[in-house]
C-alpha positions as semicolon CSV with decimal commas, in nm:
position;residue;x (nm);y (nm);z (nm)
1;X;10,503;13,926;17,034
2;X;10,521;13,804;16,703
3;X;10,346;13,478;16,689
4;X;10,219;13,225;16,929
5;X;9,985;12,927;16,893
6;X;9,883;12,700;17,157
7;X;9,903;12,300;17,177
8;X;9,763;12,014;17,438
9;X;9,973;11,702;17,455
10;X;9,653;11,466;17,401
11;X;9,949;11,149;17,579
12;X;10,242;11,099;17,603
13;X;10,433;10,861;17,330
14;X;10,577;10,577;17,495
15;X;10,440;10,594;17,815
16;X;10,374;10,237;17,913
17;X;10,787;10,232;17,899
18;X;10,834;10,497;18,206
19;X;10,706;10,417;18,533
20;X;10,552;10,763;18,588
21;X;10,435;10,772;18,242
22;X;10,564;11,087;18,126
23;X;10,820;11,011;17,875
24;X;10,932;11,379;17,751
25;X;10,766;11,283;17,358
26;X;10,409;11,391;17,279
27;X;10,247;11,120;17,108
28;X;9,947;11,350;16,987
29;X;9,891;11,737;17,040
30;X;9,560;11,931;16,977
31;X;9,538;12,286;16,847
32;X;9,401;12,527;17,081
33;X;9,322;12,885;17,171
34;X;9,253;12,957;17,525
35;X;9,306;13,322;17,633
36;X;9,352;13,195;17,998
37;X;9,644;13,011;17,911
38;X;9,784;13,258;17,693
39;X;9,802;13,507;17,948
40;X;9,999;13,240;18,198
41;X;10,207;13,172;17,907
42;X;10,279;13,524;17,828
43;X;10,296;13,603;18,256
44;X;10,571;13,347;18,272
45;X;10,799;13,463;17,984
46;X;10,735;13,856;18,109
47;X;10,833;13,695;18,452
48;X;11,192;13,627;18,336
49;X;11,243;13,911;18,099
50;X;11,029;14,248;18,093
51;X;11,162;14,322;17,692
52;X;11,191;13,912;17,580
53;X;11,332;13,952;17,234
54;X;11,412;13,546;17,133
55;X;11,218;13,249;17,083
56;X;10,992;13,096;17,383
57;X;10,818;12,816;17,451
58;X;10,578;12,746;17,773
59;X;10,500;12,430;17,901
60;X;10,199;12,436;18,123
61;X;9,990;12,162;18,345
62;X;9,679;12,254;18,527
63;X;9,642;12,186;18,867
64;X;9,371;12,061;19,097
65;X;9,160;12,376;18,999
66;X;9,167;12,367;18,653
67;X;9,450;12,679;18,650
68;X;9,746;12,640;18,384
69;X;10,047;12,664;18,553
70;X;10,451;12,690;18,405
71;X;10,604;12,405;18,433
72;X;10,910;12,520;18,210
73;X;11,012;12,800;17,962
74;X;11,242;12,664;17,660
75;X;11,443;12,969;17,544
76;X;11,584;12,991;17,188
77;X;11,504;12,657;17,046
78;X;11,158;12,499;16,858
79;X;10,979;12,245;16,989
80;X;10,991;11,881;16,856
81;X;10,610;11,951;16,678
82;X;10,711;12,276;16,505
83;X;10,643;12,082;16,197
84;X;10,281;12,056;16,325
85;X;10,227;12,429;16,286
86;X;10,416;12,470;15,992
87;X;10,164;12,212;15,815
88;X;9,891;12,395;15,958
89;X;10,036;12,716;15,725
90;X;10,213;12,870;16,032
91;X;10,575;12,828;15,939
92;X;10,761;12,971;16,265
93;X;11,073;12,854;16,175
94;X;11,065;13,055;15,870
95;X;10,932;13,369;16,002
96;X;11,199;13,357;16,286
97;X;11,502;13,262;16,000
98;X;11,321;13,651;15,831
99;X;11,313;13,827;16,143
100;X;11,693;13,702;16,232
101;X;11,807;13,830;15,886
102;X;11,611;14,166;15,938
103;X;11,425;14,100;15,642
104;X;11,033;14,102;15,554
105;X;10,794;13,928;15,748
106;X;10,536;13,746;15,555
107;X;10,185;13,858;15,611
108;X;10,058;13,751;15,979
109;X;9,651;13,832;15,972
110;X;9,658;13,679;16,288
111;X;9,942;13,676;16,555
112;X;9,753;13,455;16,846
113;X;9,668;13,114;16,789
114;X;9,593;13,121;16,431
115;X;9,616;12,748;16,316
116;X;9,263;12,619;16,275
117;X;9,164;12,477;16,660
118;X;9,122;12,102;16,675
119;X;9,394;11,974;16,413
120;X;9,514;11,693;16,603
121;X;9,908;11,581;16,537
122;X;9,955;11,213;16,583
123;X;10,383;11,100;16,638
124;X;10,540;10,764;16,689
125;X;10,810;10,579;16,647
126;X;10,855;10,422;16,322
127;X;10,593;10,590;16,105
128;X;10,565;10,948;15,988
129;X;10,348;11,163;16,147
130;X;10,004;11,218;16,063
131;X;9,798;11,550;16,078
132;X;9,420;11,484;16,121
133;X;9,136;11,698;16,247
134;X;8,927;11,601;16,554
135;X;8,628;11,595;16,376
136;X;8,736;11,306;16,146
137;X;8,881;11,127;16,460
138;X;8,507;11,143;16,622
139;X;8,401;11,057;16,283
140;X;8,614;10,777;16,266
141;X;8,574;10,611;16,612
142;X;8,189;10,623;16,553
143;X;8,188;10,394;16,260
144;X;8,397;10,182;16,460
145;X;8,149;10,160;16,701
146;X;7,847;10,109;16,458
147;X;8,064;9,848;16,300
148;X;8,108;9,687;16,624
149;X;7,785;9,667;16,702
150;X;7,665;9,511;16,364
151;X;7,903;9,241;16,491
152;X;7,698;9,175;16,788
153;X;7,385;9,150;16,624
């Protein structure tokens, strides 16, 4: 393995639009690091090939129990959020383009998840997206409520 970071969908974009609500488009992903779902991850692409050499991605959903399980493996292709990462400092694109060219690798201090946890990446349609921590969105939705409740008084 090269490089892998992990991502929740926080919704889906669009969703009112589909009747089971899943449109295919993450409106907002979290970073994470969970080693329980980067073994499944890992599991699942080891599954299909003992030696992978190529690009995967793992879509999980937990079940009843709280357990991650595959949903799908996407083979040779980024993700429509690779952008998130690469904003976050960890440009896979590029480090795949190096590796396909046999050249050097930039430094990699740290191979699993290592964009900071709990940058949240917000996607629409008709804006650009916007990269925000969690923090700040707890900060934010606080003041709303203090401002709310001025409004009562």
């Amino acid at each position: 393995m090269i490089l892998a970071q992990g991502r929740k969908r926080l919704y889906w974009e669009l969703s009112k639009v589909s009747q089971s609500g899943v449109t295919g488009a993450t409106g907002a992903a979290i970073t994470v690091s969970d080693p329980q779902v980067d073994e499944i991850a890992r599991a699942a692409v080891l599954a299909i090939d003992a030696e992978p050499d190529a690009l995967f991605g793992v879509d999980l959903t937990y079940d009843r129990n709280g357990i991650p399980n595959p949903t799908e493996i996407n083979i040779g292709r980024f993700f429509t959020t690779h952008l998130f990462f690469t904003e976050l400092g960890v440009n896979m694109p590029y480090i795949f383009v190096k590796l396909a060219l046999s050249e050097t690798l930039p430094e990699i201090p740290q191979r699993l998840n290592p964009a900071e946890p709990g940058m949240v990446w917000i996607r629409g349609i008709d804006f650009e997206p916007v990269l925000v921590s969690m923090s700040d969105i707890e900060s934010q939705r606080e003041d709303l409520a203090r401002r709310r409740q001025k409004l009562r008084a």
